[in-house]
C-alpha positions in Angstrom: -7.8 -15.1 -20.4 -8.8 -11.8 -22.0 -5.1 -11.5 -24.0 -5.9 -14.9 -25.8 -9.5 -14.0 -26.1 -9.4 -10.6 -27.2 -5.9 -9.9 -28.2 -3.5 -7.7 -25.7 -5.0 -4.6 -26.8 -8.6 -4.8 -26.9 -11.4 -1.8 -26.6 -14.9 -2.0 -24.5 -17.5 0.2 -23.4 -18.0 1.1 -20.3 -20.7 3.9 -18.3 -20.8 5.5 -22.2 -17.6 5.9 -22.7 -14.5 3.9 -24.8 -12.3 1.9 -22.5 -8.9 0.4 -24.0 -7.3 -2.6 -22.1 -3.9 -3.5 -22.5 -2.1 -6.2 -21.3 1.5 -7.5 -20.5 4.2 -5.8 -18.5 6.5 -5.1 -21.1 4.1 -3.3 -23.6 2.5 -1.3 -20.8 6.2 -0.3 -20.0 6.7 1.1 -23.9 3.5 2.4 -23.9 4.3 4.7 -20.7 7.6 5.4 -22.1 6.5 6.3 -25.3 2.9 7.9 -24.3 3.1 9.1 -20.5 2.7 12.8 -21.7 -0.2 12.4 -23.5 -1.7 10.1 -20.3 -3.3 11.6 -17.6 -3.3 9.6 -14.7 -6.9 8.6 -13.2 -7.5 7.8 -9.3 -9.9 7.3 -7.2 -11.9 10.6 -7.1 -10.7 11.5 -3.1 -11.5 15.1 -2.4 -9.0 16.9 -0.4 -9.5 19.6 2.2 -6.6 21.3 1.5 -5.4 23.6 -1.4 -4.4 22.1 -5.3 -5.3 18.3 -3.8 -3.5 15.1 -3.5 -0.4 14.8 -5.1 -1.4 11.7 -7.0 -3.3 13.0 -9.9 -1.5 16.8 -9.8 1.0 17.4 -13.1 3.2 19.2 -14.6 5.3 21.6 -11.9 3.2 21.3 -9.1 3.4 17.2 -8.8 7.0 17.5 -10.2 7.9 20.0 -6.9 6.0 18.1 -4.3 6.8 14.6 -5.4 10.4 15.8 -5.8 10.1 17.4 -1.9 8.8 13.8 -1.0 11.4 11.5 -2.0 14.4 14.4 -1.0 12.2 13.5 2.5 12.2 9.5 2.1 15.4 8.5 0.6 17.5 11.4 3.2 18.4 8.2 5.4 17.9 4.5 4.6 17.8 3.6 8.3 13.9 5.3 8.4 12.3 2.3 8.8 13.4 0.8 11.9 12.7 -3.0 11.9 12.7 -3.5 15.6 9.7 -1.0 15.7 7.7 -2.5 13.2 8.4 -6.1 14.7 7.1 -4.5 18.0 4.6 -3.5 17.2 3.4 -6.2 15.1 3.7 -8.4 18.4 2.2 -5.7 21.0 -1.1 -5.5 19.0 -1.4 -9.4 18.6 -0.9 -10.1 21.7 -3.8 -7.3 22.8 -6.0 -9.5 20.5 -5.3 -12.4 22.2 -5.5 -11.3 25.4 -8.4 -9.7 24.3 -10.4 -13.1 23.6 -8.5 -15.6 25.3 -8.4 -18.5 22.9 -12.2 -17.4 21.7 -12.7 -17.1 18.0 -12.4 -13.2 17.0 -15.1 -11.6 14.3 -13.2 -10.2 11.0 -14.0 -6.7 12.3 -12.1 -7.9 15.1 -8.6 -8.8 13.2 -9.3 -5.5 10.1 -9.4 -3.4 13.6 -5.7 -5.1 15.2 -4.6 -4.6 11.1 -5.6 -1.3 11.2 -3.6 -0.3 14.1 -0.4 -1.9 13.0 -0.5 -0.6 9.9 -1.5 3.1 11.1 0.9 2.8 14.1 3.9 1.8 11.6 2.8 5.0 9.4 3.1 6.9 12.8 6.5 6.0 13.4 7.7 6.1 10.2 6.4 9.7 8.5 6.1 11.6 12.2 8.6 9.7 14.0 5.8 9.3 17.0 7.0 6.6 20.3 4.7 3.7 19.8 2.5 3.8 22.8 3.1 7.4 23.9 -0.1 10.0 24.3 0.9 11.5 21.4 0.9 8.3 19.2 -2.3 7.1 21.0 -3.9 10.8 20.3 -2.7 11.0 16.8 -4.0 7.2 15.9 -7.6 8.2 17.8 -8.1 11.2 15.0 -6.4 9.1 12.2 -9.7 6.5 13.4 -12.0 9.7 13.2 -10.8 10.8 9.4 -12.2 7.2 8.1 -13.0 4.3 10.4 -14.2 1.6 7.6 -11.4 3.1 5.0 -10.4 6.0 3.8 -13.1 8.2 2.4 -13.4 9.6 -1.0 -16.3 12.6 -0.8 -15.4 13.8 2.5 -18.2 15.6 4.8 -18.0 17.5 8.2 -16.7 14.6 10.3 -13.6 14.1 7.5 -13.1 17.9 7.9 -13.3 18.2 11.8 -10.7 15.6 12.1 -8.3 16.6 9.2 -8.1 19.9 10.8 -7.2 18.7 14.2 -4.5 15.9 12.5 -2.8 19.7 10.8 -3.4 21.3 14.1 -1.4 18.6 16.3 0.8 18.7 13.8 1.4 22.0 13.1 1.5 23.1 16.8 4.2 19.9 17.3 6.8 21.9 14.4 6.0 24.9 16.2 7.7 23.9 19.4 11.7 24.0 19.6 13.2 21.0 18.3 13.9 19.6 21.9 10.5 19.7 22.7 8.9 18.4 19.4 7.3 14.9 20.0 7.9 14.6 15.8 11.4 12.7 15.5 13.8 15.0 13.5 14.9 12.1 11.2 11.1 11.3 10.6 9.8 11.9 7.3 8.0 14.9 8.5 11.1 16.1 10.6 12.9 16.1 6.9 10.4 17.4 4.8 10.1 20.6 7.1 13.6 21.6 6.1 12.3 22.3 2.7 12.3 26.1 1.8 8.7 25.5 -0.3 7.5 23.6 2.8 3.1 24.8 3.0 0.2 23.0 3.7 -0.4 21.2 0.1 3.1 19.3 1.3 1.6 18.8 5.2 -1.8 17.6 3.7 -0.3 15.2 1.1 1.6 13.4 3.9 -1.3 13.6 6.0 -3.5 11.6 3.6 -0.2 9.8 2.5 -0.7 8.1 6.3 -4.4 7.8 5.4 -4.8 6.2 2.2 -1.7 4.2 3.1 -2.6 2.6 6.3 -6.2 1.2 4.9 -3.6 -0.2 1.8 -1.6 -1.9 3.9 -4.5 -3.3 6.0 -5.4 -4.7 2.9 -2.1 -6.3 2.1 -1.6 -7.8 5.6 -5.3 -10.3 5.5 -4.0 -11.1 1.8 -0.7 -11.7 3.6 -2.6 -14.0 6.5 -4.4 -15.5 3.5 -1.8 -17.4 2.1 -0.3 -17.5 5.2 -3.1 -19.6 6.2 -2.7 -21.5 3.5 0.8 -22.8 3.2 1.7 -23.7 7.0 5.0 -25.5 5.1 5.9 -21.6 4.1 5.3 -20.7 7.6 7.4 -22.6 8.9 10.1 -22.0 6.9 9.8 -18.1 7.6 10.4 -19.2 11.4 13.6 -21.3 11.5 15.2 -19.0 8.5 18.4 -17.1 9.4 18.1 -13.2 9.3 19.5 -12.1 6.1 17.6 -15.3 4.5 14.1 -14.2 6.1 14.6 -11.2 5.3 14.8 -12.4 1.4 12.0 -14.6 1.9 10.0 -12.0 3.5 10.7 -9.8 0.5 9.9 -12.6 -1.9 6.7 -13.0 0.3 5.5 -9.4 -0.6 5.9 -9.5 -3.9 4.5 -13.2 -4.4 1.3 -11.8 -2.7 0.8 -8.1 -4.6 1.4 -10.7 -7.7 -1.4 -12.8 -7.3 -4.2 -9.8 -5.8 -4.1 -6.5 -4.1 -3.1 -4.8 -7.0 -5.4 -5.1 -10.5 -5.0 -2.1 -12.9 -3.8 1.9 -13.0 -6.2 4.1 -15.1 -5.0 7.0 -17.1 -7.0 9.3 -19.8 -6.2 10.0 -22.9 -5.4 13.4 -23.9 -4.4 13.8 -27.0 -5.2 10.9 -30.0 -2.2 8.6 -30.7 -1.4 5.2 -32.3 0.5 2.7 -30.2 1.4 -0.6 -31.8 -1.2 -0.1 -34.6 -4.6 0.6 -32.2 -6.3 4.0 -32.2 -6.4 5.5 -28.7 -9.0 8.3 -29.1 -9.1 11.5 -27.0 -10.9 11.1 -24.0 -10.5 7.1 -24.1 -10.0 5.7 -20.6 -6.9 3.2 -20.5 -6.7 0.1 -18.3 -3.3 -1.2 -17.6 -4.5 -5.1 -16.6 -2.0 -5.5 -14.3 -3.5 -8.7 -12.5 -3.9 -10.2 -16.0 -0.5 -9.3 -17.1 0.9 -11.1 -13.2 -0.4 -13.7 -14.4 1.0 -14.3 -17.8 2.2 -18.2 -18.2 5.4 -17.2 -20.4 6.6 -14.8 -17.3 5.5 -17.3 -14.5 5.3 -20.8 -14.0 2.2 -22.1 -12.9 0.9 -18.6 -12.5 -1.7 -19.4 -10.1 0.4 -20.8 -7.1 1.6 -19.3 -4.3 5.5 -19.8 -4.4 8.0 -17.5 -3.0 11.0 -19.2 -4.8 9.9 -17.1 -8.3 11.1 -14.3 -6.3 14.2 -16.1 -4.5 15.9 -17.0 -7.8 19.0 -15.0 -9.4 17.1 -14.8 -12.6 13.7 -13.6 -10.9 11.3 -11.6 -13.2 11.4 -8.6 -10.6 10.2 -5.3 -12.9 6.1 -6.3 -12.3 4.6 -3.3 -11.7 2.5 -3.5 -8.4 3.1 0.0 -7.3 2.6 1.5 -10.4 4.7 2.9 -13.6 6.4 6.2 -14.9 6.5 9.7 -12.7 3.0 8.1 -11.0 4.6 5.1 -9.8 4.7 5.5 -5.4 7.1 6.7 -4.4 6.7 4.5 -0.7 7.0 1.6 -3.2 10.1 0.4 -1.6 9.3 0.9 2.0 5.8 -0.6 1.7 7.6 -3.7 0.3 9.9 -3.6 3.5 7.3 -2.8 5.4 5.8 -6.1 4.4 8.4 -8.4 4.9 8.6 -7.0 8.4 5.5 -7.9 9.3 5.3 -11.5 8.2 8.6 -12.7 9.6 7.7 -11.0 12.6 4.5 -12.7 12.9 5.4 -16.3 12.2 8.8 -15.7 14.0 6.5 -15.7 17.1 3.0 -17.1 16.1 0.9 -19.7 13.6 -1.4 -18.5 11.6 -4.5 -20.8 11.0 -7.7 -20.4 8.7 -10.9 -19.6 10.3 -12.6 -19.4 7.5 -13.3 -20.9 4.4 -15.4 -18.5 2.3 -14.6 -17.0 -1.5 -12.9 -13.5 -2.5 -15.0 -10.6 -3.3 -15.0 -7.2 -4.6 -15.1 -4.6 -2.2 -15.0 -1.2 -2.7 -11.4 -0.6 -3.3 -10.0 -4.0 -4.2 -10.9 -7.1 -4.4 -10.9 -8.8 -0.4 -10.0 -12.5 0.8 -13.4 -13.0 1.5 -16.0 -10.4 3.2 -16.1 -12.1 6.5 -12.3 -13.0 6.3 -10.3 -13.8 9.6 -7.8 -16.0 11.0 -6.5 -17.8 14.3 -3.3 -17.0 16.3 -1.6 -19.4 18.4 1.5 -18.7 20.0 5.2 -20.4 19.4 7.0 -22.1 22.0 10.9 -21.5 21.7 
């Protein structure tokens, strides 16, 4: 426990350079409040073939104008996510897997590639209002596979730039057509955001590696999901008899129980200016760790911080301001639909199936976060109703 060890500000060194960590949600929260000017947010170092970048480390008027054309975009209509959809196709590419192999055991590349399609086919419906299953859908998720087959990549070559182009070109040619004929729903993300009068490519290209970055996140999120899934076949079981508006809760509970425990372990910002925050130094230049997975796990904020239980999320007095989707003007702005998003997919999937472990080996760090286990996969078996 670094916070008892250390103290819940602490300073290492790191690649030659000063890191600070800080710990607990409610001081990072005041130290945001009080500091986010003088913060620069830090992210993984993705270039971007398109002008000005991704909008998650832009500032000042260019992130506030395109985050600001964003969320106009999300929050136009609270029916965007459409659950039957997502429950769809949740089902549709199961079943493909199981057809596939017929009762064989499936590799882990096997399930990351079924994963990989629900989560990219949700992001399909969702920000370009695509059919699931149509040519353009199919088309659209075939380049999508081209930009970054293993995950997204950061330093992009040739191939990333050959099949970004032909993502804006499909696109592009799609908003050119008169509405009737557009394949792009009208009450898609992209249908809304087009209505914008400072509408240009830095806005198409953000949503365009908004589907990107996103879909290898939630990948991630679903084989934690299946993890614990896995493990508590009593939870599983209680997802499948629930009532709707009660699975639905549980679902939601589900999410956040998971991001608590892994998925999500720090934001990064740099310091730009020299300040004093609850008597520690934070030199210019200093990188700053927010420990988030140290501070999810804080005993005086969660009981038995360790376990998997949905009910610290189902309780009127549920801690419910931990920060897995980040803090201040950074914090992502698909929080709330990735969270939906979520839920979706487990109640669909033990609505209709049981998940069982297939194998039995330890987490590890990949390259992005840390994963259930590098050869991680599961079994599905079908309900009877």
């Amino acid at each position: 426990d670094c916070n008892t060890r250390y103290g819940p500000i602490f300073k290492a060194w790191q690649d030659q350079s000063i890191v600070i960590c800080v710990s607990g949600l409610d001081r990072i929260r005041r130290l945001m409040s009080a500091k986010e000017e003088v913060l620069r947010p830090v992210s993984v170092p993705t270039a971007a073939p398109f002008p000005k970048g991704l909008m998650r480390v832009m500032e000042g008027a260019d992130h506030t104008r395109y985050r600001s054309q964003l969320n106009t975009a999300l929050q136009a209509d609270n029916n965007t996510l459409n659950a039957d959809s997502i429950d769809a196709t949740v089902s549709a590419e199961v079943e493909r897997l199981l057809n596939a192999y017929q009762g064989q055991r499936h590799t882990h590349t096997q399930l990351n590639d079924v994963l990989t399609r629900i989560s990219t086919g949700i992001l399909l419906q969702l920000l370009y209002g695509l059919e699931a299953g149509s040519k353009p859908y199919e088309d659209l998720m075939h380049m999508y596979r081209a930009l970054g087959p293993q995950g997204y990549v950061m330093q992009i070559g040739p191939a990333q730039e050959h099949a970004f182009e032909r993502i804006r070109y499909f696109l592009s040619a799609e908003l050119e057509r008169p509405l009737a004929e557009r394949v792009i729903g009208a009450d898609s993300v992209l249908g809304r955001m087009i209505n914008a009068a400072d509408f240009d490519d830095v806005s198409l290209g953000n949503l365009i590696y908004m589907a990107e970055i996103g879909r290898y996140d939630l990948m991630g999120l679903f084989r934690w999901m299946l993890n614990y899934a896995a493990q508590h076949p009593e939870i599983q079981e209680r997802l499948s008899v629930a009532q709707a508006t009660e699975k639905q809760k549980l679902g939601l509970a589900y999410v956040n129980e998971t991001l608590r425990l892994n998925q999500i372990e720090r934001l990064l910002r740099s310091v730009r200016e020299p300040f004093v925050f609850d008597d520690y130094y934070f030199p210019r230049h200093a990188l700053v760790r927010l420990c988030l997975w140290e501070s999810h796990k804080a005993p005086d904020l969660f009981d038995d911080p360790f376990s998997f239980n949905l009910d610290r999320f189902m309780s009127a007095n549920a801690r419910t301001d931990t920060l897995p989707f980040g803090v201040g003007k950074h914090r992502c702005p698909m929080a709330s639909y990735n969270l939906q998003i979520g839920a979706r997919f487990i109640c669909a999937l033990t609505t209709n199936y049981r998940v069982s472990q297939a194998t039995a080996e330890i987490p590890f760090r990949s390259r992005y976060h840390w994963e259930p286990a590098r050869h991680f996969t599961v079994s599905f078996s079908k309900r009877s109703r």
